[in-house]
C-alpha distance (Angstrom), angle and dihedral (degrees) to the residues before:
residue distance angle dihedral
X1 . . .
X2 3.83 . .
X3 3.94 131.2 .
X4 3.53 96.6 -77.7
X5 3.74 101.1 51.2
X6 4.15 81.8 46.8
X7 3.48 102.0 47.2
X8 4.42 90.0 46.7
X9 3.96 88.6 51.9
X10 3.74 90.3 39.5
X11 3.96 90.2 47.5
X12 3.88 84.2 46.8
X13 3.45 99.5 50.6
X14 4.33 84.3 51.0
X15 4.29 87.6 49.0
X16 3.79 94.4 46.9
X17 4.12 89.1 48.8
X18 3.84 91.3 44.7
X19 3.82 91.2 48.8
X20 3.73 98.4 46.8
X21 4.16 80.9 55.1
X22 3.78 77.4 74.5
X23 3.94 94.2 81.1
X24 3.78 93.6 69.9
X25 3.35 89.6 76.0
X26 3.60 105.3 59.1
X27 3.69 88.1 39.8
X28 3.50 91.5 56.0
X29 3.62 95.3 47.9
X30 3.73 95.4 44.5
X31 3.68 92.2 56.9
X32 3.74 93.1 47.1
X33 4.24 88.8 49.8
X34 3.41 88.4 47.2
X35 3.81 100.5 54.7
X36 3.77 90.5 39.0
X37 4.26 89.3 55.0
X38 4.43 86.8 46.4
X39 3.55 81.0 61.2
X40 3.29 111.9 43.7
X41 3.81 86.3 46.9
X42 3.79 92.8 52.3
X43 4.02 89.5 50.8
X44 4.41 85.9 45.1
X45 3.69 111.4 26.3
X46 4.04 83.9 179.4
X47 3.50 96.6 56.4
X48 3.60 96.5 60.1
X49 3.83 94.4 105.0
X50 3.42 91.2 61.4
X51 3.63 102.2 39.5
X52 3.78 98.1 44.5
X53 4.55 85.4 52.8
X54 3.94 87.8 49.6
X55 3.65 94.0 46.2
X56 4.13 98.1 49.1
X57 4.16 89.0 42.2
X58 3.65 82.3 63.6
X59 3.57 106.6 34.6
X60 3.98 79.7 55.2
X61 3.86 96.1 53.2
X62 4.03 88.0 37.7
X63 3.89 85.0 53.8
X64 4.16 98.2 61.4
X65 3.41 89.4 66.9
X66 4.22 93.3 65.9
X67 3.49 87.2 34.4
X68 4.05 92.0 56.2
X69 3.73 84.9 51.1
X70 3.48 101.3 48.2
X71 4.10 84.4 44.3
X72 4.06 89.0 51.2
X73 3.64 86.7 45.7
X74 3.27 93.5 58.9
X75 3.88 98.7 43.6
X76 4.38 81.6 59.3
X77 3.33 90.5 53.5
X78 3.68 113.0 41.6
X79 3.81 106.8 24.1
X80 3.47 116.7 53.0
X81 3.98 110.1 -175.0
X82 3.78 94.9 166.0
X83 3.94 96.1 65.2
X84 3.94 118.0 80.4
């Protein structure tokens, strides 16, 4: 192995760490929606049907964007198109 093929795994290695930095975010968020939903079903006990739908449809779109970081991760790690 020379420089090159060091520095593109190194400079992987960096991209995959930085990318899996993307799941704080959704975790974040998720925590956050699901405190604000315990509430509102607390204050409306007969809402809860409602609530509890709204908050999973966007816990599951707030969740792609860990899972595209994880996926991106991944790609850093295990495919390595730049190396001959």
């Amino acid at each position: 192995m020379d420089f090159n093929e060091n520095f593109i795994l190194g400079c992987s290695a960096i991209g995959a760490g930085l990318a899996v930095i993307a799941g704080i975010g959704p975790g974040v968020g998720q925590g956050i929606a699901a405190g604000h939903a315990a509430a509102a079903v607390g204050r409306n006990p007969g809402a809860q049907s409602k609530v509890m739908t709204t908050m999973l449809l966007g816990q599951a779109v707030a969740e792609t964007t860990g899972l595209y970081g994880l996926l991106v991760a991944i790609l850093l790690l295990f495919v390595k198109p730049l190396l001959p």
